[in-house]
N, C-alpha and C positions, 0 to 999 in steps of 0.2 A: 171654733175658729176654722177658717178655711183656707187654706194655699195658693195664695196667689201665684205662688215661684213654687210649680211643679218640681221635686227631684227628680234629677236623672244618676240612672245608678253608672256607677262607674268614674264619677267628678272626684276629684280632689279632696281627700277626708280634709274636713276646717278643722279641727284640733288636733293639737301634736304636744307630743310629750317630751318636755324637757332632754329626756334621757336618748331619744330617739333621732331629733334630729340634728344636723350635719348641719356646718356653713359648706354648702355645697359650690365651690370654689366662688366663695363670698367675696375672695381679692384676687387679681389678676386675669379677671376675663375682661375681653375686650367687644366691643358688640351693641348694638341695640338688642331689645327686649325680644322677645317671641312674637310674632300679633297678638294682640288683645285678643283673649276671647272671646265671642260673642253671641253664644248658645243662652238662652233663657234662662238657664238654672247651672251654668259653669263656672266655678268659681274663678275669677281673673285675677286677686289678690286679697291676701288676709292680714292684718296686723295684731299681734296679740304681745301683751305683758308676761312672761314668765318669770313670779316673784324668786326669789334666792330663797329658793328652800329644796329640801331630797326631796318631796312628792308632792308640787303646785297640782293643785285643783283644776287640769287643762284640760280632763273629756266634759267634765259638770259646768263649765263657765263657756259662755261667750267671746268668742274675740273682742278685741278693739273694737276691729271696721274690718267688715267683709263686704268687699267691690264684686259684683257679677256680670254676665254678658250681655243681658238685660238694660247695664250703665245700673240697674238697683245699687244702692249702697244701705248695707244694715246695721247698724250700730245697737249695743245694750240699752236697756230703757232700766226704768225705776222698778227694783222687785216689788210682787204683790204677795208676800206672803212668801210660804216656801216657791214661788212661782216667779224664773225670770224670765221678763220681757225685752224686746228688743221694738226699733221702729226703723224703717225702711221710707229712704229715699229716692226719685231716681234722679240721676245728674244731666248733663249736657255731655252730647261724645269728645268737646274739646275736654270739659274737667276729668271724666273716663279715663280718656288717652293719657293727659296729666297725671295724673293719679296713681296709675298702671306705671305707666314709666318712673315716676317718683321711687314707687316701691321698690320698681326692680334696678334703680340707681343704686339706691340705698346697699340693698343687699349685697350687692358686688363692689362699693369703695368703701364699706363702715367696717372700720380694725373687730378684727376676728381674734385677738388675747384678751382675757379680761384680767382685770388688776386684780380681782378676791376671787379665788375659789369660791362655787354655790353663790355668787352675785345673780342679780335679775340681769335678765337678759331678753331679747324683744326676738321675738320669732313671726317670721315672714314668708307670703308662700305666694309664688308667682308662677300662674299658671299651673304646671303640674310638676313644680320644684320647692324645694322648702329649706330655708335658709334659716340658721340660729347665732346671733350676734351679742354680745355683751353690750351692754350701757357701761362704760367705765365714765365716771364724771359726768354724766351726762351730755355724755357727745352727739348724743341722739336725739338732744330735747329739740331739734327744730324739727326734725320730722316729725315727733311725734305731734307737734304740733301744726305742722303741715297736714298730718290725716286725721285733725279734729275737725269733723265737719259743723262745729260748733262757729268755729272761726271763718270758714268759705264765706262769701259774698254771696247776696242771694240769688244772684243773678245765674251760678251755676245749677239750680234747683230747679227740678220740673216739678213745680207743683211741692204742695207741705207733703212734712211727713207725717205717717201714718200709723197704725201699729202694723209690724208683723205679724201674719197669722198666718202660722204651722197647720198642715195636718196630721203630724207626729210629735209627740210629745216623748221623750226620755226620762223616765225616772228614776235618780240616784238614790238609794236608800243604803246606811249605814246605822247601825248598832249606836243606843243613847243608853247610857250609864246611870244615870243620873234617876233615880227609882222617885225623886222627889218631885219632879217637874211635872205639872201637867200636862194632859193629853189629848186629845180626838181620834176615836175608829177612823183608819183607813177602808173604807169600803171596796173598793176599785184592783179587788186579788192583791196576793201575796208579791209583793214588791223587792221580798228579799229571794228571788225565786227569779233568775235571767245571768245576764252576763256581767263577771265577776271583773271590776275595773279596780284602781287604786285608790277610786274616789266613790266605792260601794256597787252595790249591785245594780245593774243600770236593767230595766225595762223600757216597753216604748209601749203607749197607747195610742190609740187614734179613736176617731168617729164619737160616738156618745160619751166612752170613757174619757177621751180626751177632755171634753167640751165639761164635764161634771168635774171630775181633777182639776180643770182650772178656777170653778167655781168654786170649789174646797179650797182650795191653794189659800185664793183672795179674799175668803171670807174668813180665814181663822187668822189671819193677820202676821206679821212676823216672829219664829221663834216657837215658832208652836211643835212640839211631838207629838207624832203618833204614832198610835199602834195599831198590830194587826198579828189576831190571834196570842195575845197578851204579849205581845213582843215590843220592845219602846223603839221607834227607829225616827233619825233624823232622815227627813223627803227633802230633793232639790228637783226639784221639775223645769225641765229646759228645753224649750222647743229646740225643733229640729231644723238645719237649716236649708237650702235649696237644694244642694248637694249631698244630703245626708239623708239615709229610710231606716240604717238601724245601729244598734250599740256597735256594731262591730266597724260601723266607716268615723268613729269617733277616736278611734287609733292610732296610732302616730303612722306618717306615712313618710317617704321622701320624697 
């Protein structure tokens, strides 16, 4: 695969960890937004699910919808295997603008107590700020369905969408138990060998190994282990996004 949406380093890590972020004065600001940004590869907003659990799966998954400066909008696509995909749209700079401000409505009037302790809670990040909010009741359901771009009219779309293609590939590797389960050799180096996350050992490939891992990915289908050097590990392979070049911008940030 190849990168349409060059990283640039120093953008806004797009996954954040429950534990880490802040409603960073989510209630009582007053103000319009920041400008939009509008750098090729800067993130402008993210929206993402954070399930009610101690340790959500945030550096391994995908956002919701990630808005960029570009007006791209990239959303999850359908896994291939240990392999998730994503497909990238671009918008119109009125839906951009919409979109951008939506988010950063949200963040600054949606109540900051949640009813349950360890409840899901939707985490949002605008521009180079990141805001964490509960769903109590589902007070939230119209946004979320405001940044389903399943729903949008088509008129805000430039053109279909497409898949995203990464030049960097992340892979999550943790420990399978389970001595019964079948398997396939990991070719593609020692996986449990990088940087130590909550959600396993995260590695990053690029250039040929990329391109072959995504082939392996999709060909052994969903549910499959492997091994490497008689080791059994579960793989989650997740491209990298515009803003992102290595495990360490997969971090929680503010």
């Amino acid at each position: 695969m190849r990168d349409h949406l060059a990283p640039v380093a120093g953008a806004t890590a797009l996954l954040l960890t429950a534990a880490a972020l802040t409603a960073c004065g989510s209630t009582g600001e007053d103000g319009a937004a920041p400008a939009r940004p509008t750098g090729r590869s800067d993130l402008a907003a993210s929206v993402r699910t954070i399930p009610g659990t101690p340790s959500p799966p945030v550096r391994a998954a995908l956002p919701d919808l990630a808005l960029y400066g570009d007006r791209s909008v990239i959303v999850p696509g359908r896994p291939a295997g240990s392999l998730l995909t994503a497909t990238v749209r671009r918008v119109t700079d009125a839906k951009a603008d919409a979109l951008y401000a939506d988010v950063h409505a949200t963040a600054h009037t949606a109540p900051t107590e949640p009813d349950a302790v360890d409840g899901p809670s939707l985490a949002l990040t605008v521009a180079d700020r990141a805001y964490q909010l509960p769903m109590p009741n589902d007070e939230l359901s119209d946004f979320r369905e405001r940044v389903d771009p399943s729903r949008w009219p088509a008129n805000v779309f430039l053109g279909p969408a497409r898949p995203y293609r990464a030049s960097r590939l992340a892979v999550f590797a943790r420990p399978w138990p389970d001595a019964s389960t079948a398997t396939r050799p990991w070719p593609l180096g020692n996986p449990s060998t990088g940087t130590e996350t909550p959600e396993g050992t995260c590695t990053i490939l690029t250039g040929a190994r990329l391109t072959r891992a995504e082939r392996l990915a999709t060909e052994a289908g969903p549910g499959v282990v492997w091994t490497y050097a008689g080791t059994r590990l579960q793989l989650t392979l997740r491209p990298l996004l515009p803003n992102e070049r290595e495990c360490g911008d997969l971090e929680a940030t503010d």
